[in-house]
N, C-alpha and C positions, 0 to 999 in steps of 0.2 A: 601240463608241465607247470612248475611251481617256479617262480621268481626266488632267487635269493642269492648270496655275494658268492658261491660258488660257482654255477653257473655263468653270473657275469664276468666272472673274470676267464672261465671256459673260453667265455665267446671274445672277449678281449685278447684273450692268448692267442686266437684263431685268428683276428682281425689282425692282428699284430705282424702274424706269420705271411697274412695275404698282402701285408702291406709292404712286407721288406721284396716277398716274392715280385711285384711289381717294381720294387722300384729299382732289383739286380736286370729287370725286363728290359727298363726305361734305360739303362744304362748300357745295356747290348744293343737295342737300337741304336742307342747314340754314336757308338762306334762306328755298328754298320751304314750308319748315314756318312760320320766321316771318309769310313775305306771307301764307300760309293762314288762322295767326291773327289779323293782323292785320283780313282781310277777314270773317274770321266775327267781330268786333268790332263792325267798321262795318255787318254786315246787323244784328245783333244792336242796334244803335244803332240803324237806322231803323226796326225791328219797333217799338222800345218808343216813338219818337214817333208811328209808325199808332196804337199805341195811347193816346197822350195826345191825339191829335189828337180820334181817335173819341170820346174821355173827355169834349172839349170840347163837341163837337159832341153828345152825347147829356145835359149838363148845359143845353145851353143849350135844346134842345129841351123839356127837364122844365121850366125857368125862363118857357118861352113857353106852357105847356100847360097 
């Protein structure tokens, strides 16, 4: 295979194309790391109202007992 400005630019067109591919990647990640956080927020939110809930619920049982 023979070098010359066709080819380079072949392979630059190609690199080009792997590069934007990556970086639509890098950007889907990035979402999916936001939505991730976001959802471990909101369990992490309903955990702690089970736990106020139960809070309630075992005060009022000592208030009846």
């Amino acid at each position: 295979m023979s070098i010359n400005a066709e080819s380079i630019l072949e392979r630059k067109e190609a690199l080009v194309g792997d590069l934007e591919s990556t970086k639509i990647k890098q950007q889907e990640i990035e979402k999916a790391k936001l939505e991730n956080v976001a959802l471990q927020n909101a369990l992490a939110g309903a955990i702690q109202q089970c736990d106020d809930f139960l809070k309630k619920l075992d005060d009022e049982e000592s208030d009846e007992g």
